[in-house]
C-alpha positions as CSV (number, residue, x, y, z in Angstrom):
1,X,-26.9,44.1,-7.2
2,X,-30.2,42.7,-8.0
3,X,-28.8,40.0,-9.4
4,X,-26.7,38.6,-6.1
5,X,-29.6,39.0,-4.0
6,X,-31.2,35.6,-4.7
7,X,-28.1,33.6,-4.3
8,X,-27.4,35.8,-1.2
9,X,-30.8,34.6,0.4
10,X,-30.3,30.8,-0.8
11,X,-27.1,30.9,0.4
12,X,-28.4,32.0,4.0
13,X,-31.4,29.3,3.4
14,X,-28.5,26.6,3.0
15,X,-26.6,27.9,5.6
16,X,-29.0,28.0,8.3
17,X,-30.9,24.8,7.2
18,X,-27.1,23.2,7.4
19,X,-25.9,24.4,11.0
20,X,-30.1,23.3,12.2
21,X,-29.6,20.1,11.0
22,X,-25.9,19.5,12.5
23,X,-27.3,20.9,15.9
24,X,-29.5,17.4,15.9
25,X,-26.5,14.9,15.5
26,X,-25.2,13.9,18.2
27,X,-21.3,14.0,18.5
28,X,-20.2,10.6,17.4
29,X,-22.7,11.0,14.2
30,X,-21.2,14.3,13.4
31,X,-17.6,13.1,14.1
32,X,-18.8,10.0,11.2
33,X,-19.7,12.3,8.8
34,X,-17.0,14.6,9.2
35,X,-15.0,12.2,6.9
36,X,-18.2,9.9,5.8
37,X,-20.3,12.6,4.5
38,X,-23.0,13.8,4.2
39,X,-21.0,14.0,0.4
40,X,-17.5,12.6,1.2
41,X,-15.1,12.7,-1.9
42,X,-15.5,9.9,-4.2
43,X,-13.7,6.9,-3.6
44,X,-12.0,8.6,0.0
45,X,-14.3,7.3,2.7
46,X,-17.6,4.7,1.9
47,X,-20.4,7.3,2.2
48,X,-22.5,6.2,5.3
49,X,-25.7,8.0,4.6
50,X,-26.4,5.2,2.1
51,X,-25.8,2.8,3.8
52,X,-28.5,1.2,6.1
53,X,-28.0,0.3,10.1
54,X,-27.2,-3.6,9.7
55,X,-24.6,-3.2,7.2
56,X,-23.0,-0.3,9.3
57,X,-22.8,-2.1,12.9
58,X,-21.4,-5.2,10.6
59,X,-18.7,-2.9,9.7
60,X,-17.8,-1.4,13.0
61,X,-17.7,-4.6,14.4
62,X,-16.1,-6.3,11.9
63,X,-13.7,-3.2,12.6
64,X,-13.7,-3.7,16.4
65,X,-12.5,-7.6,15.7
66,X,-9.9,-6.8,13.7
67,X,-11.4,-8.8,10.1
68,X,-11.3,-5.4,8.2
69,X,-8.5,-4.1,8.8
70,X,-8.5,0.1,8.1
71,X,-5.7,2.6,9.3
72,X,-7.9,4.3,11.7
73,X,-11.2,2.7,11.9
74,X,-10.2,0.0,14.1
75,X,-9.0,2.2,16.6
76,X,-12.3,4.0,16.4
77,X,-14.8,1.1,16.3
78,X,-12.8,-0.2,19.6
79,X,-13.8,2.4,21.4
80,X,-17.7,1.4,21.2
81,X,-19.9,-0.8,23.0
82,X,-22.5,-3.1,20.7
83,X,-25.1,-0.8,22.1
84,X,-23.4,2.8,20.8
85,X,-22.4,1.1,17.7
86,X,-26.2,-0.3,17.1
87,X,-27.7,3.5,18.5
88,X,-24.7,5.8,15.9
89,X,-25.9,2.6,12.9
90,X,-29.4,3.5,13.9
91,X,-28.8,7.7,14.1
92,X,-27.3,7.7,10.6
93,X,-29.7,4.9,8.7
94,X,-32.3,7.5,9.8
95,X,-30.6,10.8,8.8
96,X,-29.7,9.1,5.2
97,X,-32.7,8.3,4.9
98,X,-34.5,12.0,5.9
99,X,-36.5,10.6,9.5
100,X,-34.1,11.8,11.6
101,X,-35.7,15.2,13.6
């Protein structure tokens, strides 16, 4: 018993700290991560924490255009104005790197 009481409270530490932090996303960052991370499986989806905001509005409007091609993404990225793609680039550059509140 003594033993499962540390992992019980870590676990509740994760847990909390977890749902605290998704409660700040907004609903197109979580719906990103929700195949994009925050740890995506290797090799499935490019992991967009690490990535910084320029490279990630290049890709959703290089989605947008049609010049990558993707079996979902481009239906996605069409669905975005320059402005939410540049805000969502922005959101997730700053939550990959830690700033986000």
């Amino acid at each position: 018993m003594k033993r499962a009481l540390p992992w019980a409270a870590a676990f509740s530490i994760f847990t909390t700290a977890t749902a605290c932090a998704q409660a700040m996303l907004s609903p197109s960052a979580e719906a990103c991560l929700s195949c994009h991370g925050p740890m995506p499986q290797p090799g499935a989806f490019p992991p967009l924490l690490t990535l910084d905001a320029d490279a990630t509005v290049s890709a959703m409007v290089a989605f947008r255009s049609g010049a990558i091609t993707g079996t979902i993404m481009n239906r996605i990225a069409k669905g975005y104005s320059d402005e939410e793609i540049r805000a969502l680039a922005d959101e997730l550059a700053q939550i990959g790197r830690g700033t986000k509140p």
